[in-house]
N, C-alpha and C positions, 0 to 999 in steps of 0.2 A: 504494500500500500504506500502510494507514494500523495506528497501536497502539493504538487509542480502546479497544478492551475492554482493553485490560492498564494501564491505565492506574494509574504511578507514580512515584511522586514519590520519588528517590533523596536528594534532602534531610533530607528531614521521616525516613526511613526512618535517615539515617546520626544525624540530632541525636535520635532515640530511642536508638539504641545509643550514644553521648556519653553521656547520660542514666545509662544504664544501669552503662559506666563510671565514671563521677563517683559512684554510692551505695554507700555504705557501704565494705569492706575487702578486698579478694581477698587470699588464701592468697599469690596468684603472679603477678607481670605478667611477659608475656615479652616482651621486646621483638625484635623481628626475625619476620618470616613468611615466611621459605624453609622448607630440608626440617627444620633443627634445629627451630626456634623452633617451627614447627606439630606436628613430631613431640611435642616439649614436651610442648606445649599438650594435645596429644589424649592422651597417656598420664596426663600428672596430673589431667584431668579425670576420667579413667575411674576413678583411683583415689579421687574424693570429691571433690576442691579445688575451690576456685572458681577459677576461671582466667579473666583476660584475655591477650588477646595483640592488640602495633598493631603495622603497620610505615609505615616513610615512607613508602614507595611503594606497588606492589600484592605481593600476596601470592605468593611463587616471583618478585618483578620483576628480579629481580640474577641471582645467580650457578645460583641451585635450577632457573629453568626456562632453561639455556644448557649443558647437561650433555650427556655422548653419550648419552642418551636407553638406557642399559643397565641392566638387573638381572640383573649376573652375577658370577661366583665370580674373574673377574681369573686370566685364563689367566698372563697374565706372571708377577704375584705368587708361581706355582709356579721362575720366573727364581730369583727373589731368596730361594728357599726357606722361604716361610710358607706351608710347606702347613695350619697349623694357622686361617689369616686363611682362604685357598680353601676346606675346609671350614663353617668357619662362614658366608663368603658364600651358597656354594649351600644350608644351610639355610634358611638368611632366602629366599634367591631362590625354594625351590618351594613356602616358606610363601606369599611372595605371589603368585605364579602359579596357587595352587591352591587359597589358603583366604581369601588377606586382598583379591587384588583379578583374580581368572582375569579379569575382566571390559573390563582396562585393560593387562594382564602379554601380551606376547604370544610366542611360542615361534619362535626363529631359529637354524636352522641358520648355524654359522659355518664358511668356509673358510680355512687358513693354506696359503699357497703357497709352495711350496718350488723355488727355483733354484739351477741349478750357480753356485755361485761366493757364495751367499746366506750369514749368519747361523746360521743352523740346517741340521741332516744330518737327511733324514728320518727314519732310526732316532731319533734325538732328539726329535722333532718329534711322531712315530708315539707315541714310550712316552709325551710330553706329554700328548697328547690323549687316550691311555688312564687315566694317574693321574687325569687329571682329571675324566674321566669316573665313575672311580674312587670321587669324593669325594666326587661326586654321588649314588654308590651308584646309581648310573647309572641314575640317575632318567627322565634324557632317552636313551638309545640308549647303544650302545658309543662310543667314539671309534674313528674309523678312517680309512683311503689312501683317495682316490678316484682315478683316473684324468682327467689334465686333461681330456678331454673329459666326463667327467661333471661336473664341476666347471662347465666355462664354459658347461652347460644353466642350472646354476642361478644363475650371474655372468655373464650375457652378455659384460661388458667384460671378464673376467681376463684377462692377458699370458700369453701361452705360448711364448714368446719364451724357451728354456730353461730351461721350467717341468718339474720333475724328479717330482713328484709333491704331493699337497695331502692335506693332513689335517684331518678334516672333525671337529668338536664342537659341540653343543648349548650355547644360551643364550638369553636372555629380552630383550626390549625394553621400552620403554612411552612413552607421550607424559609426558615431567614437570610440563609446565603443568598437565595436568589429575590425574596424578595429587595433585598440589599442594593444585589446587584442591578436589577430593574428598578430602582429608586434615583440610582446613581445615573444612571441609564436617561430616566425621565428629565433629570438635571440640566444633564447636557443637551436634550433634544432642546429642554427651553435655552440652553444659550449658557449655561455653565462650563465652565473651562477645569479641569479636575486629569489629577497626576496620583499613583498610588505609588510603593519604596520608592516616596520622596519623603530622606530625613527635612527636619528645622534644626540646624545646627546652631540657629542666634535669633534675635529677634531685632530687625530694625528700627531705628527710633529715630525721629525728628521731634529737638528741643521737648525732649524727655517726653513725648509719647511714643505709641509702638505704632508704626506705620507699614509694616512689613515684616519679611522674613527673609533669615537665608538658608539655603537648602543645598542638599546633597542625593541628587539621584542614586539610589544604590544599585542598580541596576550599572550602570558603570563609572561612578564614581564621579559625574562632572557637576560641579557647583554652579547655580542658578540664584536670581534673587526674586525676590515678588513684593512690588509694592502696594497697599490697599489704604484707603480711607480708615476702616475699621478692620479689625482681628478679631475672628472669635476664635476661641480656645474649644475646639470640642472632644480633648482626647479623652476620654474615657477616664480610667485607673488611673491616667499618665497628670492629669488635669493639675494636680499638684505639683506637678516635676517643668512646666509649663510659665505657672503663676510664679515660681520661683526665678525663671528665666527672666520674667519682667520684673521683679522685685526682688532680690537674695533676700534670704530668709523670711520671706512673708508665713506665716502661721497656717497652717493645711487647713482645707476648707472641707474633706470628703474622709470618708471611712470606707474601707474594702470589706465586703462579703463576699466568701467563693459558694458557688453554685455547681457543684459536680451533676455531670448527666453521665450513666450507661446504657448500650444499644444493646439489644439481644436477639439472637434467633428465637423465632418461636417454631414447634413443629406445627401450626398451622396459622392462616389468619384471625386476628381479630377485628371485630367488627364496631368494637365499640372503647373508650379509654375507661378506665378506674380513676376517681381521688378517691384515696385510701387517706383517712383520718390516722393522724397520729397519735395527736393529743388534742387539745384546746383547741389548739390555734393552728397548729402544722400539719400540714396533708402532704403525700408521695403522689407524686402520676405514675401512672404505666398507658404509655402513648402509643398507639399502633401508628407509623410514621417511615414511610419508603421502605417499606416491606419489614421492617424490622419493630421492635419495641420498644420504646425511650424510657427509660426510669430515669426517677428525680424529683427531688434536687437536695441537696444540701445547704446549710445555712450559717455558715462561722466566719467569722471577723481574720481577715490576708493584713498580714503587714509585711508579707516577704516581696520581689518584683515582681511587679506585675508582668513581665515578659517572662517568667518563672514559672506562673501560673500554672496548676497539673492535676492529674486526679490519680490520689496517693492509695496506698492499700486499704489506710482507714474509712475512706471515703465509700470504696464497693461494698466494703463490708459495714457500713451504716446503710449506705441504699437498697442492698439486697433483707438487710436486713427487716431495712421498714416496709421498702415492697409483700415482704411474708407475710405482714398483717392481713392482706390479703388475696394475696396471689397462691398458687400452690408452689411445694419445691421444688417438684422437677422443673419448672418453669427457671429457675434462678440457678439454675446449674453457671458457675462463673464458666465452665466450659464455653457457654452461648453466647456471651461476650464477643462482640464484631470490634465495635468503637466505643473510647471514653470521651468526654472530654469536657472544660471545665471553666468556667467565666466568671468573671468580678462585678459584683453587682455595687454601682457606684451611689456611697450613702451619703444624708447631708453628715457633716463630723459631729459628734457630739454624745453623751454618758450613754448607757444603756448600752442593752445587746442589739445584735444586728437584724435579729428578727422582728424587734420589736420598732427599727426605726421607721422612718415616713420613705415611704417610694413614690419622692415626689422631683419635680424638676427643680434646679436651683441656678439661678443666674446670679451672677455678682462680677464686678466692676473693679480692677485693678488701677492701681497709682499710674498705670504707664497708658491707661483707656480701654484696656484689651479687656472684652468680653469674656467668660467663662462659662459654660453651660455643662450643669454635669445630672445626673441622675435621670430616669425615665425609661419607659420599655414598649416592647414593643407594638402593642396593641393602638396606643395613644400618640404613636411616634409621629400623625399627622397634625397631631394638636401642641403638639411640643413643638413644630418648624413652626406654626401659627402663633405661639407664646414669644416665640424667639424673635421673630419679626416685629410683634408686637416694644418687645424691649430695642431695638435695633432705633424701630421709631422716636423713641426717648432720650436716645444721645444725643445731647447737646452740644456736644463738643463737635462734634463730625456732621451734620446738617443729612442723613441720609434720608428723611420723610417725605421732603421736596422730591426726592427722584422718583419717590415708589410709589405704585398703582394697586388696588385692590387686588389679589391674587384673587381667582375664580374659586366659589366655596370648595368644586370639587372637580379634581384633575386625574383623568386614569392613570395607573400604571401602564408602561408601554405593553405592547401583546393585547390589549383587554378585546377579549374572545369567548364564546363558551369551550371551553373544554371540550366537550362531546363532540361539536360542531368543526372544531378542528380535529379532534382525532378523525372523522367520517372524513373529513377533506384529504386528510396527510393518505390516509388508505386505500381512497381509491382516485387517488391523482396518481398511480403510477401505472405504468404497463406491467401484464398479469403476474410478467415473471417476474419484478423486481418489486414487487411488495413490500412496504415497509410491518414487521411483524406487529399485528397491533397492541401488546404490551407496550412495542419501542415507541406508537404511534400515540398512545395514552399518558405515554411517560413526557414523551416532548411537550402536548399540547397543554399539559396539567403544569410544565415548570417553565414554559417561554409562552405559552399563549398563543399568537397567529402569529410571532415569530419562530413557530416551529414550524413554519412554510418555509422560513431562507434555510433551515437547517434539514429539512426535506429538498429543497434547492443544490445543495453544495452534495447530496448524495445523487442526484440527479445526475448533476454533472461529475462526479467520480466516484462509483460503487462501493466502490474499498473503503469510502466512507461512513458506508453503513452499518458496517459490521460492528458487533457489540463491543465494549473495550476488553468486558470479560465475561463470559459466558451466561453468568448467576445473578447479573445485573441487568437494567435495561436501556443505561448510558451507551450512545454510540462514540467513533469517534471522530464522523462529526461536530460534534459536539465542540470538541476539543478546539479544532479551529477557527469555531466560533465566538469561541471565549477572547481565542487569541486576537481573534482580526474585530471584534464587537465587542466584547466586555475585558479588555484589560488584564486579562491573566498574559501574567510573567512569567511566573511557577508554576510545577508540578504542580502543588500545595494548592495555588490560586484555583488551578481548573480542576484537579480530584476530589479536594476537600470542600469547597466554596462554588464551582461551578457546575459540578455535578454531584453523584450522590455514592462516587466511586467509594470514597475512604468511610462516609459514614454505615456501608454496607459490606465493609470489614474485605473489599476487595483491590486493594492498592496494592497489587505484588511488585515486587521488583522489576519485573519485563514489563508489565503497565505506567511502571512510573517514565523507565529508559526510553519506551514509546514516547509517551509524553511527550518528552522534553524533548524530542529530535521531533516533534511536529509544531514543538513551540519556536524552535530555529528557524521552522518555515523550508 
């Protein structure tokens, strides 16, 4: 299999966009390309700005794409009494389910199980899933009991093991890598200019504000500058290491929680996810999620680096083990184990434990004018580029209100298609013999939307591209040069972990990765 017709050069391609940053002034840099910084990016673009955005590494590479992969209203959060946060998530949630991205949002029945001797009394548990049902204006079905046997049709593994009854509610999934990457994606179609391994190795300044940055491509090592009106800070975990750049020794403003996730085989599908109550207040998922199983999460307080970041022995052995409250054993065999992996959930700083703090947005204002924005996830990540904007309006110092226009209430993601309606397209748009399989054809349309047309395109035109990357997946590797030549992958890493669902499906052997990267050469 050869890439002779696609032939590109991801060099010559990143030092035009260097280029591109280094002229003239942007309104905005943002630094950091997770869900904050992109969400940013894509909302002050839409309102007029000129916007750059870099990040060190790839775009969603930290903590954005290691999340439980949910857009949902946070059943718990009705625990701690914010029914007013539960309502507004599931706004946000059926907007992008229904208008910003049906294409990538997917619709999951959730089960909570209920045992003698458990956390939760059904009647409690029963009115739970009604209010919140409620909130949703029951957008997705009533809340309601099942019967453990209708429950373990659609959780094969639940425990019934003094299983009292299960209360069944609606909620949304998605893949975060991509949606990330079709965020980013969105950005640029509205006119955002965006670099990923681009370090900031300084922060420029005019008569002591920060008007800029200086950068180092690591990609090969040539140093660029980017000047802007305003800086926002959106690194993540890094947010701190950042704020010190423009002020030595300024006082940390955030607190780290790690969030460990495990993937598993299961010997068959599920059809439906579990929260499994812990205690009070902590619940486990078991997510059925690209063929595999997601357990999680964990909740303790990181002071090591955050480039560090990992998922330790202790960590499997607390999520298997909370998983058993209600899952069966054989089901958690660490045997099943595909993929871990582990993200920093960015808190405001302040006493108490990590569980107990606010998962709220926080803006604040440095000595040098450089914006900060740190906390938020991903469900709300469209109201948080609309908070950000909103703060952007209020610098005085930098006049940026004058330039900016109403951004429209609501902007799709790129792709936005039905699913079904694209797989039917990708299927029988070919000649008889070269069929695309339609697993492969269900898989494209459900994670690019009706850009799995140019990616049924580039197999058109060279067959070799169709072929799966590994047998037990349904990534092709087309795929791969799509990533390359349309979404920014540099790396392996970028296109197996983040562009497709290679690594999270425990299938990144060595001759997959060696491929790879001789097709990322071009």
């Amino acid at each position: 299999m050869t890439a002779r017709t696609h032939q590109h050069d991801i060099a010559s391609s990143r030092a035009h966009t260097r280029e591109e940053l280094a002229r003239g002034t942007f309104d905005l840099l943002v630094i950091g390309g997770g869900i904050l910084g992109t969400s940013a990016a894509w909302t002050a673009t839409q309102a007029g700005l000129r916007v750059a955005m870099v990040d060190s590494g790839d775009f969603a590479g930290a903590t954005s794409s290691a999340s439980s992969k949910l857009v949902h209203g946070g059943l718990r959060y009705l625990q701690t009494g914010n029914v007013r946060l539960v309502a507004e998530n599931h706004k946000e949630r059926r907007s992008l389910a229904s208008d910003v991205a049906p294409h990538l949002v997917n619709h999951m029945p959730f089960l909570v199980p209920i045992y003698s001797g458990g956390p939760h009394g059904a009647a409690k548990m029963g009115a739970g899933v009604f209010l919140y049902s409620a909130l949703s204006a029951f957008g997705d079905g009533m809340g309601r009991l099942l019967s453990p046997n209708q429950a373990k049709r659609l959780a094969p593994g639940l425990r019934t093991d003094g299983l009292r009854s299960v209360a069944a509610y609606s909620d949304h999934q998605m893949n975060d890598s991509r949606m990330a990457v079709m965020t980013v994606r969105a950005a640029v179609d509205a006119g955002a200019v965006v670099l990923n391994h681009a370090e900031v190795v300084g922060l420029r300044t005019t008569r002591g504000r920060v008007t800029g940055a200086d950068l180092r491509d690591r990609v090969d090592g040539r140093e660029f500058g980017i000047d802007a009106r305003l800086v926002l800070n959106a690194t993540g975990p890094w947010v701190d290491r950042l704020r010190d750049m423009e002020q030595p020794g300024v006082a940390p403003s955030v607190r780290l929680s790690k969030g460990a996730h495990l993937v598993l085989k299961t010997p068959e599908p599920w059809r439906a996810a579990l929260t499994i109550p812990v205690d009070k207040y902590r619940v486990s998922f078991a997510i059925p999620w690209e063929g595999r199983l997601l357990l999680g999460t964990t909740d303790e307080e990181y002071t090591g680096d955050p480039a560090e970041v990992g998922v330790v022995p202790g960590d499997v052995d607390q999520i298997l083990g909370e998983a058993a409250l209600g899952i069966d054993a054989p089901y958690l065999n660490p045997d099943n184990i595909t993929y871990s992996f582990a993200g920093l959930r960015v808190l405001p700083g302040g006493p108490g434990g990590t569980s107990s703090a606010k998962r709220e947005t926080v803006v604040t204002q440095g000595r040098g004018g450089m914006l900060s924005v740190a906390g938020g996830k991903w469900t709300t990540y469209r109201h948080i580029g609309r908070t950000i904007l909103e703060e952007l309006r209020k610098v005085s110092a930098v006049p940026l209100a004058e330039d900016m226009s109403d951004p429209l209430k609501t902007v799709p993601l790129p792709g936005l298609a039905s699913p079904e309606a694209v797989t039917h397209r990708i299927i029988i748009d070919r000649d008889p013999g070269a069929r695309l399989d339609p697993l492969v054809a269900r898989h494209l349309a459900s994670h690019y939307g009706s850009l799995a047309m140019d990616i049924a395109a580039l197999v058109r035109d060279e067959p070799g591209l169709g072929e799966r990357i590994h047998p037990d997946g349904p990534d092709i590797w087309a795929q791969v040069v799509f990533a390359r030549d349309h979404e920014w992958a540099v790396t392996a890493d970028d296109v197996l972990r983040r562009r497709t669902t290679v690594t999270v499906r425990g299938l990144d052997t060595p001759e997959v990765r060696q491929r790879t990267e001789a097709l990322l050469q071009g």
